[in-house]
C-alpha positions, 0 to 999 in steps of 0.5 A, spaced: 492 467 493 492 460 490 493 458 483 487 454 481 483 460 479 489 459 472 484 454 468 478 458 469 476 466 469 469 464 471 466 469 476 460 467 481 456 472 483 456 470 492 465 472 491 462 478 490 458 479 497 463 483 501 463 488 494 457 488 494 456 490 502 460 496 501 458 499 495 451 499 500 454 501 506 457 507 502 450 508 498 448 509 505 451 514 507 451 517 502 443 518 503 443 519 510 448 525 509 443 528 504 437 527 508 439 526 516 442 533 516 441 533 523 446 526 524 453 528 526 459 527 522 462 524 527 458 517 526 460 516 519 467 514 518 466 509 525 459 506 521 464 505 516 469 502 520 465 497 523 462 495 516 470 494 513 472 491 520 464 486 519 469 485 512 474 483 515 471 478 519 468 475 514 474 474 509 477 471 514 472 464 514 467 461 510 466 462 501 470 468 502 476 467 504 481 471 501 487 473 505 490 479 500 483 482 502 482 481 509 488 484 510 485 490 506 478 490 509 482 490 516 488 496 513 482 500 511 478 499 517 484 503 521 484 508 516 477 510 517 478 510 524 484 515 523 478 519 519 475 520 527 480 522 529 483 526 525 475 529 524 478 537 527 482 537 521 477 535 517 472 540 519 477 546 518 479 544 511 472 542 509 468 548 512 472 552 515 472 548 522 465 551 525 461 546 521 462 539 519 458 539 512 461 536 506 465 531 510 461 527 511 464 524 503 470 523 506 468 516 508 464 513 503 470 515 498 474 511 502 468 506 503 468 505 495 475 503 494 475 499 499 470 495 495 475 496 489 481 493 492 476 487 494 474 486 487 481 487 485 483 481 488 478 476 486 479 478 478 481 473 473 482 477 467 485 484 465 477 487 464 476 486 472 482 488 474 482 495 469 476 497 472 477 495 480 484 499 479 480 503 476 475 504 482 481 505 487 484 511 483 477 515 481 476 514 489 483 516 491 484 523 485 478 525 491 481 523 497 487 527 495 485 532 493 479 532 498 481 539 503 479 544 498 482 549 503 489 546 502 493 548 497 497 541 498 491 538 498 489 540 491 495 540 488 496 533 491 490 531 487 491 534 481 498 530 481 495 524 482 489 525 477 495 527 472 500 521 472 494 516 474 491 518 467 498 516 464 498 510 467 491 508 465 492 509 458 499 505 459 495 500 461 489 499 457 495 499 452 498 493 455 491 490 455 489 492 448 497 487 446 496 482 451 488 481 448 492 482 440 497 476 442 493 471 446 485 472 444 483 473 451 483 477 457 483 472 462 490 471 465 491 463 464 498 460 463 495 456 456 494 462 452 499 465 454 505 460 454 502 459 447 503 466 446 510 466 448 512 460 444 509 462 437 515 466 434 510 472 431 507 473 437 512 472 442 515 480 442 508 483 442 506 478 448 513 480 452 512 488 449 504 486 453 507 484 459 512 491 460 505 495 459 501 492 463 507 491 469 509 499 468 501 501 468 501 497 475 507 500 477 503 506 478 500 504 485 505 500 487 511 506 487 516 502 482 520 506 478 519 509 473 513 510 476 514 513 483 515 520 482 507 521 485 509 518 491 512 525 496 508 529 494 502 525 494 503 523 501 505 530 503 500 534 500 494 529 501 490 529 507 493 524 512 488 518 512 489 518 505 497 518 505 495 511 510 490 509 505 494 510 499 500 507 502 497 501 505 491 499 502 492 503 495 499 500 495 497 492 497 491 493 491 497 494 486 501 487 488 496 484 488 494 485 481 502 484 480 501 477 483 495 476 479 500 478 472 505 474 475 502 467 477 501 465 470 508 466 469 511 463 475 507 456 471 510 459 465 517 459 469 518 452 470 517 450 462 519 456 458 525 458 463 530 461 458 525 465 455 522 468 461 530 471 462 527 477 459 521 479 464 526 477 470 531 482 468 527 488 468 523 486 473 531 485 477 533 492 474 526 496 476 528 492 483 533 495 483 531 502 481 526 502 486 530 501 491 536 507 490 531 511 488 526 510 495 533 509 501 537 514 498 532 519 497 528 518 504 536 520 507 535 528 507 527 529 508 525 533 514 517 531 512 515 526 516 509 524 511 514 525 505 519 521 509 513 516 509 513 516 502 520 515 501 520 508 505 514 507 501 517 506 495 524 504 498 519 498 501 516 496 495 523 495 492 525 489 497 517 487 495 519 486 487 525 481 489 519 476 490 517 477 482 524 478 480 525 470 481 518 468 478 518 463 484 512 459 486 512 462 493 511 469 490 504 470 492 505 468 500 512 472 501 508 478 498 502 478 502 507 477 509 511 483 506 505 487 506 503 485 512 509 487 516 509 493 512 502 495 513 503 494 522 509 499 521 507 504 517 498 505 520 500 507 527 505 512 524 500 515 520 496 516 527 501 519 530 503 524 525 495 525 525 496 527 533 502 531 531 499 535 527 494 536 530 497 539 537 503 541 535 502 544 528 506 541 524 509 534 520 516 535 520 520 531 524 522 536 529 514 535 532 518 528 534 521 532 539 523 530 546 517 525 546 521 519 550 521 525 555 513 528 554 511 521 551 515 515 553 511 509 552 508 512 546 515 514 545 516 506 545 511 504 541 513 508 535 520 506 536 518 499 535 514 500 529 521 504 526 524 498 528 521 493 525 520 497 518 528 498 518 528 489 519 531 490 527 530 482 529 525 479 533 520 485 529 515 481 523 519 486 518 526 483 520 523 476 518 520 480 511 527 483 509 530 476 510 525 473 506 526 477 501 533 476 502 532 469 501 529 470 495 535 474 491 539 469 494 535 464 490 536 467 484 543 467 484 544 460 485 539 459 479 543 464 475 538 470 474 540 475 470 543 481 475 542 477 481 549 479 484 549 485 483 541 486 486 544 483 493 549 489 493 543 494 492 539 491 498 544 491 503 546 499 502 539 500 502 537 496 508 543 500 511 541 507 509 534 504 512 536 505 519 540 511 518 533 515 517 529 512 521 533 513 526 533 520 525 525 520 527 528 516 534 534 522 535 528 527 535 525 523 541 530 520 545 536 525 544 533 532 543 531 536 549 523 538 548 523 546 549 517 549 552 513 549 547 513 541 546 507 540 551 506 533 553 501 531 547 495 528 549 494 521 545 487 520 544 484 512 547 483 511 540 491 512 537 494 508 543 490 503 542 491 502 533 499 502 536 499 498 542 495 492 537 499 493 532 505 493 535 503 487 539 502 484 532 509 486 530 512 482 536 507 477 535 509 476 528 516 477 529 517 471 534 512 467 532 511 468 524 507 461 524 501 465 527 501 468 519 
């Protein structure tokens, strides 16, 4: 995500073709769900898939290069696949397990966001971000609260629906000082500066930021806006908690880094009036941090575990903006990237569980080394890189971010030192709950009920390839 864009927030209509194609595809399906009453449900999250997947391709060459959106064009295209082969549960949540009405919903929902995402990551000014997030949460109240007859579902929907209405007005608040304080929606580094410089509006154009970055907070699971997360994730149909946690989260820091690269141009004039933002972007870190490490320690879910590290994750990630450095978008971006190879194939897994063995407790891990080993491994391998075991991509994502905390010691940012002792409890705290889950499947004897699970095709291969990736990218991080 380059900087260039910071002068203009001039939009074209051909950067928006991927949008376009989705919205269509989507529109699609949404006909031949109506009409082709015949078709199976089955074709719709895989022709969805291909359609995320074509989107992929397409981002990563040509007029549409955009890395921040290729990587959530191809994080969605896994979750729609998850989607397939998650469909039994789908079907016995949506109708009752004998018919597949009313599923076919569920992929175009996801279609939508998708769209959103892609969108967002092409804004240039506060109205395209708003209604692109606005796009992804609309979508994602449905897709939480999808499995009528789950009364986790539906309470993760109305969860979500509820503090994702507090976070919008918060936002829109946040635009409506921003646009007071600077004249303009579009996020360029002159109004700005002169917002910040002119000693009437400095204070509102500060107060502007704090609204729009807690607004955002909401979709990344910073604090204090994290407290959906657990319940949202332990509720939500398990594609979802992938999407949320993966493709969801990336859309929210995209958007942080849409905010923050004015700032970072800011930072190299205006550095000691910038002290304010980098110390409560240290002190969220830091919150962020204890809250997602320490409180993944006692879970027995696996999903709210999930969600626990999800915001413990986005913790190392907001060490990046803490120090406004040129680097940000590109760390970021790597970060989510080793998070995101880790944490999908999870979901598949858990989705087979549940399936099989009737349960998202960590216990459903058990005995899988024995019943499982090769599967067994590559869950253990995507535990690793997501606790920064090296030769993994996120052991080289931690280091990052630990480089980045070190640098803002050596520049003198505020809270710095004490951000360093934060992360290393939390990297250690880390390890002791992932390893709770490879426990389970190297050092619990199976019982007879513990069957040998039977992964589909489709699952051991979202995992091998991710896991590829992990090492891959581990080794040889010159590939990203």
């Amino acid at each position: 995500m380059s900087t260039s864009y910071l002068i203009s927030a001039s939009y074209t209509w051909g950067q928006f073709a991927p949008v376009f194609f989705l919205v269509g595809l989507a529109l699609l399906l949404l006909l031949a769900d109506a009409f082709l009453t015949r078709l199976s449900k089955q074709v719709f999250p895989l022709a969805a898939a291909v359609g995320c997947f074509l989107v992929t391709c397409g981002m990563m060459i040509g007029p549409w290069k955009n890395l921040y959106a290729m990587v959530a064009a191809g994080a969605a295209t896994l979750c729609l696949l998850l989607i397939s082969d998650y469909r039994t549960v789908v079907y016995a949540s949506v109708a009752g397990g004998k018919r597949e009405e009313g599923s076919g919903e569920f992929p175009v929902l996801m279609l939508l966001a998708t769209a959103g995402v892609i969108a967002l990551t092409q804004a240039r000014d506060l109205v395209m971000l708003f209604v692109s997030l606005e796009t992804i949460t609309l979508s994602s109240y449905a897709l939480s609260g999808y499995f009528r007859r789950n009364r986790g579902s539906v309470e993760a929907g109305v969860k979500y629906l509820v503090l994702g209405a507090v976070s919008t007005g918060i936002l829109v608040m946040g635009a409506a000082w921003f646009f007071g304080t600077t004249g303009t929606f579009a996020l360029t580094t002159r109004f700005e500066q002169a917002a910040l410089v002119n000693p009437y509006l400095g204070v509102g154009f500060l107060l502007s930021l704090s609204l729009l970055f807690v607004g955002i907070f909401f979709k990344v699971g910073a604090a204090p806006m994290h407290t959906w997360i657990p319940d949202v994730y332990q509720g939500a149909p398990t594609p979802v908690s992938a999407f949320l946690a993966v493709v969801s989260k990336l859309a929210g820091f995209a958007a942080l880094v849409l905010l923050a690269l004015p700032l970072v141009e800011m930072h190299k004039t205006s550095a000691g009036m910038l002290k304010p933002v980098m110390l409560a972007l240290s002190i969220v870190a830091i919150a962020t941090l204890l809250i997602g490490n320490l409180g993944a320690i006692p879970q027995q879910n696996i999903k709210r575990l999930l969600g626990y590290s999800s915001i413990g994750q986005a913790g190392f990630i907001l060490v990046f903006f803490s120090g406004l450095r040129v680097s940000l978008g590109v760390d970021t971006l790597f970060y989510l990237l080793a998070y995101g190879l880790a944490t999908l194939p999870l979901f598949f897994v858990v989705g087979q569980l549940r399936m099989q063995r009737g349960s998202e407790d960590i216990s459903v891990f058990r005995g899988l080394g024995r019943t499982n080993p090769r599967v067994a491994f590559l869950i253990a391998v995507c535990l690793a890189s997501l606790a920064g075991v090296p030769l993994t991509v996120g052991f080289l994502a931690k280091l990052a971010s630990f480089h980045s905390a070190l640098m803002s010691v050596m520049s003198d940012a505020p809270v710095a030192s004490v951000l360093i002792v934060v992360m290393i409890i939390c990297a250690t705290a880390g390890f002791y709950y992932y390893f709770k889950v490879l426990q389970a499947m190297y050092w619990e004897e199976p019982t007879k009920e513990d069957l040998e699970v039977n992964f589909s095709a489709l699952s051991t291969g979202v995992l091998a390839f991710c896991v590829l990736g992990i090492l891959l990218l581990g080794v040889y991080p010159m590939l990203f």
